[in-house]
C-alpha positions as a Markdown table, in Angstrom:
| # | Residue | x | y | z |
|---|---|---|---|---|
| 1 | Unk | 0.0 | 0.0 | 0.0 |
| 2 | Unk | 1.1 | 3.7 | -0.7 |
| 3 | Unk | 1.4 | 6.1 | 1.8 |
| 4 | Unk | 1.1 | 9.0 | -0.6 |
| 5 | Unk | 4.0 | 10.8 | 1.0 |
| 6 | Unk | 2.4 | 10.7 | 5.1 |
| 7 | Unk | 5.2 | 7.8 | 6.1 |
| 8 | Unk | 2.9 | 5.3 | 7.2 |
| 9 | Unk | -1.1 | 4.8 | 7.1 |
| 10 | Unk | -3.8 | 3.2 | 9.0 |
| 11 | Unk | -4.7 | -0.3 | 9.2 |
| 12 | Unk | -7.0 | -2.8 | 10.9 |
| 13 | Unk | -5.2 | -5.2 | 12.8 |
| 14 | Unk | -6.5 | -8.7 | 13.3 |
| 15 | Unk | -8.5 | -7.6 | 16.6 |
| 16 | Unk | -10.2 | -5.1 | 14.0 |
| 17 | Unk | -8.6 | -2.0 | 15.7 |
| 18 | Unk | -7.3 | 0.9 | 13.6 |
| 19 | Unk | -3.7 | 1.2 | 14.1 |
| 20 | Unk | -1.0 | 3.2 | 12.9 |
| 21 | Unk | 1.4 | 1.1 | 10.1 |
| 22 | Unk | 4.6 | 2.6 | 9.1 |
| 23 | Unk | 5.3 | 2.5 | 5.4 |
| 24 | Unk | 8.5 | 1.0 | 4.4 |
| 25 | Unk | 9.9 | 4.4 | 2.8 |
| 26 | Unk | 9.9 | 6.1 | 6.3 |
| 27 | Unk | 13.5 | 5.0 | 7.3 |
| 28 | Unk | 14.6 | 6.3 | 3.4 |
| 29 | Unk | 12.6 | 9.3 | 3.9 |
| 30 | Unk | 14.5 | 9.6 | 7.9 |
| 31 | Unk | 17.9 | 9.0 | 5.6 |
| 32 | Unk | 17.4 | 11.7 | 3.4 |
| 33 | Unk | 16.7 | 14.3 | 5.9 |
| 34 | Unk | 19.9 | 13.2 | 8.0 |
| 35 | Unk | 22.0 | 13.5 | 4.9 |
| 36 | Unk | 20.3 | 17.3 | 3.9 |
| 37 | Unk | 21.4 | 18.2 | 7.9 |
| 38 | Unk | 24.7 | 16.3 | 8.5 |
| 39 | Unk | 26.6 | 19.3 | 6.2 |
| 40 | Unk | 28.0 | 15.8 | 3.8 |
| 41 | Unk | 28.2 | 17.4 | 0.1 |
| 42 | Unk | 26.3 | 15.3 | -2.5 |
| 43 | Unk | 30.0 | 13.9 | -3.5 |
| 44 | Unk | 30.6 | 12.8 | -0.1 |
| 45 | Unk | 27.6 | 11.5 | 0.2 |
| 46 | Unk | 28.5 | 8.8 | -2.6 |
| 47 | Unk | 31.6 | 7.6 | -0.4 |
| 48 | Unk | 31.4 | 4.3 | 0.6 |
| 49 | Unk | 32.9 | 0.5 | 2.0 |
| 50 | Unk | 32.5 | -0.3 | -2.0 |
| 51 | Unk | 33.7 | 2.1 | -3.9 |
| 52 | Unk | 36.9 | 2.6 | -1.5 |
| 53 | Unk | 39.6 | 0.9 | -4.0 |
| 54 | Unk | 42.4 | -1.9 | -2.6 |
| 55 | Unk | 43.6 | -3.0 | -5.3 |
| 56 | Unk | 47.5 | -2.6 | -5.4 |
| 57 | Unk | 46.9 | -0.3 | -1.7 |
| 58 | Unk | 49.7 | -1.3 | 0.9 |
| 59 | Unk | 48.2 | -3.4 | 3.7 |
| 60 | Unk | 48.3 | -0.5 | 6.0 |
| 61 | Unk | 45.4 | 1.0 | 4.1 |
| 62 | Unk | 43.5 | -2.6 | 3.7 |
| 63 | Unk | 43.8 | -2.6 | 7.5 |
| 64 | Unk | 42.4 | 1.0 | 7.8 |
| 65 | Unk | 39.1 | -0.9 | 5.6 |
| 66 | Unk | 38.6 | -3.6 | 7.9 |
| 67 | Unk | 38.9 | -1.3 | 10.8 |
| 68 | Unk | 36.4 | 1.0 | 9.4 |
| 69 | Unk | 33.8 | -1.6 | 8.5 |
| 70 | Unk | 34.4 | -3.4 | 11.5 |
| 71 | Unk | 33.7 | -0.1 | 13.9 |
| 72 | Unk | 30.6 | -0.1 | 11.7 |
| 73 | Unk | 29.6 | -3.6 | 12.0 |
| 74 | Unk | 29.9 | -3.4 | 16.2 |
| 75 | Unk | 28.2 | 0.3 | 16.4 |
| 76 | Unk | 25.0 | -0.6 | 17.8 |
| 77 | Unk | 27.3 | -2.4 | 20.5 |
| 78 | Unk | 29.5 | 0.1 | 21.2 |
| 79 | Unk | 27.8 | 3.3 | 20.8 |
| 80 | Unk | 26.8 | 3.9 | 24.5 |
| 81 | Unk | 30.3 | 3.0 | 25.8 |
| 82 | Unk | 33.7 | 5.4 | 26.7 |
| 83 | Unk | 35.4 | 3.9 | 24.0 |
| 84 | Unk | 32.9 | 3.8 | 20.9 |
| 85 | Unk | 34.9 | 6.7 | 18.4 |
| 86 | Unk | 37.4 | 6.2 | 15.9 |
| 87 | Unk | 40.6 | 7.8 | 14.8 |
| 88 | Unk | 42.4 | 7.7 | 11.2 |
| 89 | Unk | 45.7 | 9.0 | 11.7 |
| 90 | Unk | 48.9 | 10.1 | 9.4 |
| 91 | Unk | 49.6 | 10.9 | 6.0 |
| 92 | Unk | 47.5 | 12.6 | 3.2 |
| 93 | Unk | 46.1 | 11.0 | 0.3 |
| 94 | Unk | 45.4 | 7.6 | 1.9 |
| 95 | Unk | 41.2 | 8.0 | 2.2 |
| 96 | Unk | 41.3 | 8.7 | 5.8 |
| 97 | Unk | 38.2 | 10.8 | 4.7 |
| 98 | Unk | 36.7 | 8.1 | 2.6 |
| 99 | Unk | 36.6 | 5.9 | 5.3 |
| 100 | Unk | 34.9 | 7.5 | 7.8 |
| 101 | Unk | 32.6 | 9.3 | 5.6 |
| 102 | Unk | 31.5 | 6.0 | 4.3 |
| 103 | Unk | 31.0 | 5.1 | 8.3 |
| 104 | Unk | 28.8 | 8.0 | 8.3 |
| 105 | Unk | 26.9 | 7.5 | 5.2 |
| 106 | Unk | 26.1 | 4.0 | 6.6 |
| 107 | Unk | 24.6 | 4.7 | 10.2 |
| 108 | Unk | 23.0 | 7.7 | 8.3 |
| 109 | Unk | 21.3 | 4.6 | 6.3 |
| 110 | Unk | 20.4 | 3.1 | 9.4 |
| 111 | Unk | 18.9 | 5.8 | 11.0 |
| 112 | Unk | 21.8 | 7.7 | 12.8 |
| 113 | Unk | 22.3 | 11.3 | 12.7 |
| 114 | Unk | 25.9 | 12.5 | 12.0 |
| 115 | Unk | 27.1 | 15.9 | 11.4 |
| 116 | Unk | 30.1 | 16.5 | 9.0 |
| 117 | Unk | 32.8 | 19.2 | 10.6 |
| 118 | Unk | 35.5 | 20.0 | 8.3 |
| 119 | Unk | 37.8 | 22.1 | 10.4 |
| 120 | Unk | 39.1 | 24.5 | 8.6 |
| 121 | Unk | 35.7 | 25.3 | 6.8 |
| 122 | Unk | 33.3 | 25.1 | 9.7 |
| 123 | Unk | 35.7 | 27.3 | 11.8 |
| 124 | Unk | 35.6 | 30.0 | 9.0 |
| 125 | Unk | 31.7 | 29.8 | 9.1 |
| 126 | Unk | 31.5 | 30.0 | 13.2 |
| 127 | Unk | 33.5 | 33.0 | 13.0 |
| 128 | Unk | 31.3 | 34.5 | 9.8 |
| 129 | Unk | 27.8 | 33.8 | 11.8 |
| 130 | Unk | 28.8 | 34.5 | 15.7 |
| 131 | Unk | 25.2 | 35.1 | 16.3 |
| 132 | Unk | 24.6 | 31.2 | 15.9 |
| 133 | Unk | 27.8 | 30.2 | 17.6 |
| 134 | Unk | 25.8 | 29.0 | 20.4 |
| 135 | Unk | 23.6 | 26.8 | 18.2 |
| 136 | Unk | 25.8 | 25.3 | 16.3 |
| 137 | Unk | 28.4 | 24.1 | 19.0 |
| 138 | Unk | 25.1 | 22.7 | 21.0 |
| 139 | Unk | 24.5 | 21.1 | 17.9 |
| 140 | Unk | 27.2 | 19.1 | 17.1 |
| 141 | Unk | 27.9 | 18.5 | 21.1 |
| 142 | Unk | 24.3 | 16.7 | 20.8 |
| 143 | Unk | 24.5 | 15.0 | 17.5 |
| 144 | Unk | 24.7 | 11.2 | 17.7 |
| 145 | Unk | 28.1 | 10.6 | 15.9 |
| 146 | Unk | 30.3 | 13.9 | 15.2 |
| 147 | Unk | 32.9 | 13.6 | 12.1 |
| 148 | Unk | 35.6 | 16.2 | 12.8 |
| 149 | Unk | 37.5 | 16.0 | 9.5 |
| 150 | Unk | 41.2 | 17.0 | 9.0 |
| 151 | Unk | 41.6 | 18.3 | 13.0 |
| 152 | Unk | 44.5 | 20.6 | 13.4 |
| 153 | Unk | 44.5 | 21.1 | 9.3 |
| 154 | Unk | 45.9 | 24.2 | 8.1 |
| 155 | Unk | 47.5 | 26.4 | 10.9 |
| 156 | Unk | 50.8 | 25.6 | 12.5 |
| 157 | Unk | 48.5 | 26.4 | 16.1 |
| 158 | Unk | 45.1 | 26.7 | 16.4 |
| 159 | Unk | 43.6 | 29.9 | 18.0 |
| 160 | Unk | 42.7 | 30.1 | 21.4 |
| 161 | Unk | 39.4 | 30.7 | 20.1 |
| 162 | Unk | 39.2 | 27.2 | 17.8 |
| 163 | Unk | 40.6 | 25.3 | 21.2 |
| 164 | Unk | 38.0 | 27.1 | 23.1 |
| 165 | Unk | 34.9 | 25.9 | 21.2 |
| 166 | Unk | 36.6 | 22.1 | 20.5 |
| 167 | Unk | 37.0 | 21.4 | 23.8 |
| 168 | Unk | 33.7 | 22.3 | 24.4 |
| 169 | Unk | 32.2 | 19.9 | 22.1 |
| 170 | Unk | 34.9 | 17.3 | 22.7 |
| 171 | Unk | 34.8 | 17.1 | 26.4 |
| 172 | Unk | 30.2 | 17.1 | 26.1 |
| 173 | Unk | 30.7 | 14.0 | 23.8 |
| 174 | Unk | 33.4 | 12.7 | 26.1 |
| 175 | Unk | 30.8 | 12.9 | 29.5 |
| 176 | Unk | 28.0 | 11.9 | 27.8 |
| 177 | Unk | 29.5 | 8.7 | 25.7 |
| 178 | Unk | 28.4 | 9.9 | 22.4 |
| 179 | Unk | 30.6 | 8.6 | 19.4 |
| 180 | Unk | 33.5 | 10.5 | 17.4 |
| 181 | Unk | 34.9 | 10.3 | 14.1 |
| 182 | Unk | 38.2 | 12.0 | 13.7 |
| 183 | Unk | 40.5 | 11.8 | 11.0 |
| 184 | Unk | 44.0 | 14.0 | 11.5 |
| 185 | Unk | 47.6 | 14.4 | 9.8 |
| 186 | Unk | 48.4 | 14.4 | 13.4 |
| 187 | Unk | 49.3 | 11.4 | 15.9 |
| 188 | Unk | 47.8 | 11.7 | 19.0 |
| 189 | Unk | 51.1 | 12.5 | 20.7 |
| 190 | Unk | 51.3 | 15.6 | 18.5 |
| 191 | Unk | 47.3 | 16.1 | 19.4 |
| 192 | Unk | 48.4 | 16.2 | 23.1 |
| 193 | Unk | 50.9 | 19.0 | 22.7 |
| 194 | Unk | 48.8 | 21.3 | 21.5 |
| 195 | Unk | 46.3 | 20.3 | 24.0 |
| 196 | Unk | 46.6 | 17.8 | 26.7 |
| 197 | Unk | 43.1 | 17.3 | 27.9 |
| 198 | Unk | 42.1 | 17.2 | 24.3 |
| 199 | Unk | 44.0 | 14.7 | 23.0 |
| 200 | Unk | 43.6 | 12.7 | 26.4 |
| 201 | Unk | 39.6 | 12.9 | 25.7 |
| 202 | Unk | 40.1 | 11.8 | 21.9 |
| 203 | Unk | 42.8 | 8.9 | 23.0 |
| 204 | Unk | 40.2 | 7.1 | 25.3 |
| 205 | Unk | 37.4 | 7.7 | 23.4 |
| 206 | Unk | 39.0 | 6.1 | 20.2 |
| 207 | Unk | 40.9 | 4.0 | 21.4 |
| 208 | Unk | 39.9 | 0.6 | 20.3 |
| 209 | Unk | 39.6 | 2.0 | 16.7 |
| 210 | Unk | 42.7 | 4.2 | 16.3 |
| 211 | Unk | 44.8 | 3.4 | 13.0 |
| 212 | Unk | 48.2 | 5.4 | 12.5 |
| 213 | Unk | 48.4 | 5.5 | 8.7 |
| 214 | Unk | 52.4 | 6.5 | 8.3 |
| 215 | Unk | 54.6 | 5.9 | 5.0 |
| 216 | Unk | 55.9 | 7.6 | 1.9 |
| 217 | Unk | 54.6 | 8.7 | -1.0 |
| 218 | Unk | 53.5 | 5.5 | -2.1 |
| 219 | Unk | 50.4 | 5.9 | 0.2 |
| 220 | Unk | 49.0 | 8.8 | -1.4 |
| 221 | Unk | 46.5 | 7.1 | -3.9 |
| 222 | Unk | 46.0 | 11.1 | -5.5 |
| 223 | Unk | 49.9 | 11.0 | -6.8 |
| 224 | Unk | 49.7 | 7.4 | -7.5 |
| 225 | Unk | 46.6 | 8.1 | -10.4 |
C-alpha cells in the first residue's frame, strides 16, 4: 500500500482496531533528511565501504578498511560506551576521509544522525555567523556521531578561540559517551601538545579504533593516479 508521502497509514489489525502502520519508505525518507542536515556534500555523500579501492593499496590502508567496517559492523554495541569513536591518523592522500565518511553514510542509512565538521571550513563559518555560535556548538555536542574532518589542518596552532569551542564539544561528547569520528595528519602524541586534555579525551574515546596510517609517498593514492 502507498502512503502518498504521510510515512505510514492506517490499518486494521486482526482484533479489528485501527492502528498506525509505518510504510516501508519512512527509514529512506529519515535517511534523506539526516543526509540534507549532516553538512556531507552530495560527492561525499557517494563515499562508501565499496567504492573505497584496494587494489595494489599497501596493507596498511586494507587494515584502515577492515577497521572502518568493522567499527561499523559493532556500532550498535559500542555506541553507549567510553570507547565507541574512531581515529584515522597520518599521512594525506590515503582515504582517511573516505573511510569515515563511508561510516557515516552508513549509520545515516540506518537511521543515525551524523554531522560533518571539516575544520578549517566550519571554523571560518562559526566566526562569519557568531550570532549562531551557540547553536551550532550545541548542535554538534548533541549529534549522535560527530565527524571532525582534518583536525588541526591548516595552521601551524590553532587559536585560542578554535581550542575554546573544540574542547567544548569534545569534552560534552566525552561525559556523555556519544561517538566520534576523527581523521587527523596528526598522531595523538602531537594532538596532546597542542592540548593535553584534548588529545587525552580523543585517546580514550578512540581508542579501540585508532589506526596510525604512516609511510611515503607511495600511500598517497591522489599521486599514484
Amino acid at each position: 500500500m502507498n502512503c502518498r508521502d504521510e510515512e505510514g497509514f492506517i490499518i486494521r489489525n486482526a482484533e479489528g482496531i485501527e492502528v498506525w502502520k509505518d510504510c516501508e519508505c519512512l527509514v529512506e525518507r529519515q535517511a534523506e533528511r539526516l543526509i540534507k542536515s549532516s553538512k556531507i556534500t552530495p560527492e561525499f555523500a557517494r563515499k562508501s565501504f565499496d567504492n573505497f579501492k584496494l587494489e595494489n593499496r599497501p596493507q596498511i590502508v586494507r587494515d584502515a578498511h577492515y577497521a572502518a567496517k568493522h567499527y561499523f559492523n559493532n556500532f550498535a554495541e559500542i555506541r553507549n560506551d567510553r570507547k565507541n569513536s574512531m581515529a584515522l591518523l597520518g599521512v594525506p592522500g590515503v582515504g582517511k576521509t573516505h573511510l569515515l565518511m563511508a561510516i557515516s553514510n552508513a549509520l545515516i542509512k540506518k537511521g543515525t544522525s551524523c554531522s560533518y565538521f571539516p575544520w578549517v571550513e566550519t571554523f571560518n563559518d562559526l566566526k562569519d555567523d557568531f550570532d549562531l555560535l551557540e547553536q551550532k556548538v550545541n548542535y554538534m555536542q548533541k549529534v549522535d556521531v560527530l565527524y571532525i574532518d582534518d583536525l588541526f589542518k591548516g595552521r601551524k596552532t590553532p587559536t585560542e578561540f578554535q581550542l575554546e569551542q573544540l574542547f567544548a564539544i569534545i569534552n560534552y561528547r566525552y561525559l556523555n559517551n556519544k561517538p566520534i569520528l576523527i581523521s587527523s595528519e596528526k598522531d595523538i602524541e602531537e594532538i596532546c601538545e597542542i592540548d593535553m586534555g584534548l588529545g587525552s579525551r580523543i585517546y580514550e574515546m578512540c581508542k579501540d579504533y585508532t589506526v596510525l596510517l604512516t609511510g611515503d609517498l607511495s600511500l598517497n593514492y591522489r599521486l599514484a593516479e
